[in-house]
N, C-alpha and C positions, 0 to 999 in steps of 0.2 A: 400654477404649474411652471410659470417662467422663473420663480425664486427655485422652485426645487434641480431644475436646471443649473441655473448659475452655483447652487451650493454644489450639486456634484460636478459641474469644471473647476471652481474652486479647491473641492476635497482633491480629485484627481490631477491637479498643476500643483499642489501640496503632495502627495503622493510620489510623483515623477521627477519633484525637485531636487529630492536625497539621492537620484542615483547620480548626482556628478562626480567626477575624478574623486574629488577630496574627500569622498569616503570610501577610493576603492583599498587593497588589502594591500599589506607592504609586500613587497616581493624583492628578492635579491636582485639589484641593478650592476653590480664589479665582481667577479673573485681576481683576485693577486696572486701566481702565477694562474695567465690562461690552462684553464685543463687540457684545451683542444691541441696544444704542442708538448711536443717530448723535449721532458727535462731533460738539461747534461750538466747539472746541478742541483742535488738534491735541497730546496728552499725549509730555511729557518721555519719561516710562519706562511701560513694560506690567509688571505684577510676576504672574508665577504663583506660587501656592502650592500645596505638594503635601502629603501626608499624612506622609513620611519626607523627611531630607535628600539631597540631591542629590550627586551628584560635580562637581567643579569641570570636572575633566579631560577628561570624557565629554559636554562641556554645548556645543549651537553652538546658535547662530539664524541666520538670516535675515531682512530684511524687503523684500517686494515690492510695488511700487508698478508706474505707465506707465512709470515712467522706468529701469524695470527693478529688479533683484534685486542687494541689499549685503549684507556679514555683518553681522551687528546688533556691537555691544558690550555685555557682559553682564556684570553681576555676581552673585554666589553668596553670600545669608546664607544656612546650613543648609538649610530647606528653601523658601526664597523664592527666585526666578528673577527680576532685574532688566534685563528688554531694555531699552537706550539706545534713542530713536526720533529718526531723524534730523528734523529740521526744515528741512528741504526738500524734503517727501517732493509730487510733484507729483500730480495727479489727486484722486480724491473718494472713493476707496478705497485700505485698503492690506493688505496680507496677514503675518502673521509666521508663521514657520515654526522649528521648534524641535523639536533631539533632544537629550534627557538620559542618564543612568545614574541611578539611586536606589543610596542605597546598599546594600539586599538585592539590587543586581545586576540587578536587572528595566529592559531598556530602554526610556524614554518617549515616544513624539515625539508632535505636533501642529502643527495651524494655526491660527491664530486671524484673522479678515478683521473688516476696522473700514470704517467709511464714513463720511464725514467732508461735515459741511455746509460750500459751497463760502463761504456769504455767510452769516452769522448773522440774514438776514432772509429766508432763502430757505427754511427752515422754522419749521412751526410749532413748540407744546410738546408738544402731542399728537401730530406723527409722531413726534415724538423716544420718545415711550414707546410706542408702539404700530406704531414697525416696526422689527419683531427681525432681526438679522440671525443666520444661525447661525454657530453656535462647533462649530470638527469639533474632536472630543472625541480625547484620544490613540487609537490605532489599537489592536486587540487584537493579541496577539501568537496565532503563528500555529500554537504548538504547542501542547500541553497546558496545563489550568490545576492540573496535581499539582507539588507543590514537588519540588527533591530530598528533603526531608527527611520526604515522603510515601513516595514509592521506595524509601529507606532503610528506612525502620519497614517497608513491605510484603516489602521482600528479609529482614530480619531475622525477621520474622514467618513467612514462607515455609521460612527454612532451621530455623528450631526447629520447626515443625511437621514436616517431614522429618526432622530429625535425633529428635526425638520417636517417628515411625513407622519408622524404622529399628532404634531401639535394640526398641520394643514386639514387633516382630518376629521380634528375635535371641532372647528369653524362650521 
């Protein structure tokens, strides 16, 4: 009985080992301009940066304005995300919308909403720092947070402790 013990502390310390950091989900760590301040300059490009690199393949945006909703143009350094911003974008707000792949396969999306001063004397310094606008943060996914390679160790874990009380059995 005391082997069958130590094989489930062992299966269960194998089990509980994969939930360290290094296999948690990439998630956006920088966007370039803050969303939380009003522009008084409408910016070139938005850059996200994420914690792991991206796939190129799996990456779109959008950006929505009044004048309606375009695909953005994007480029992919590893783990930096470069949305183009059209410069013509009309209104005093505008929204970018974005879904990626990380390369551990986890998928990312988000929005980010920007507001934009219509005249550069139509605010002050002080709204510019003190009215945040939010930034919706990628969405969680909707199924568990156990990796595969948690399921693994616990099916693995699982079948030696049976295979363990079968053989104890047959003695």
């Amino acid at each position: 009985m005391k082997k069958l013990w130590k094989v489930l502390a062992i299966s269960s310390i194998s089990f509980f080992a994969f939930t360290t950091p290094s296999f948690a989900h990439t998630e956006v760590v920088a966007v370039e301009p803050d969303a939380s301040q009003t522009l008084t300059v409408l910016p070139t490009e938005v850059k996200l940066s994420f914690s792991e690199p991206v796939i190129k393949g799996g990456t779109f945006a959008s950006i929505t304005s009044e004048a309606g909703s375009v695909e953005a143009n994007i480029r992919i350094e590893e783990a930096d995300l470069f949305i183009a911003i059209p410069q013509d974008i009309a209104g005093s707000s505008f929204s970018i919308s974005y879904k990626t792949v990380a390369n551990d396969g986890h998928p990312l999306d988000g929005e980010l909403v920007y507001q934009l001063a219509l005249e550069q004397n139509q605010i002050s310094e002080e709204e510019i720092i003190e009215s945040p606008m939010p930034v919706i943060a990628p969405s969680p996914e909707s199924n568990s947070n156990i990796s595969w390679l948690q399921w693994l160790s616990l099916g693995a874990a699982i079948g030696v402790a049976i295979t363990f009380f079968l053989k104890m059995r047959k003695k």
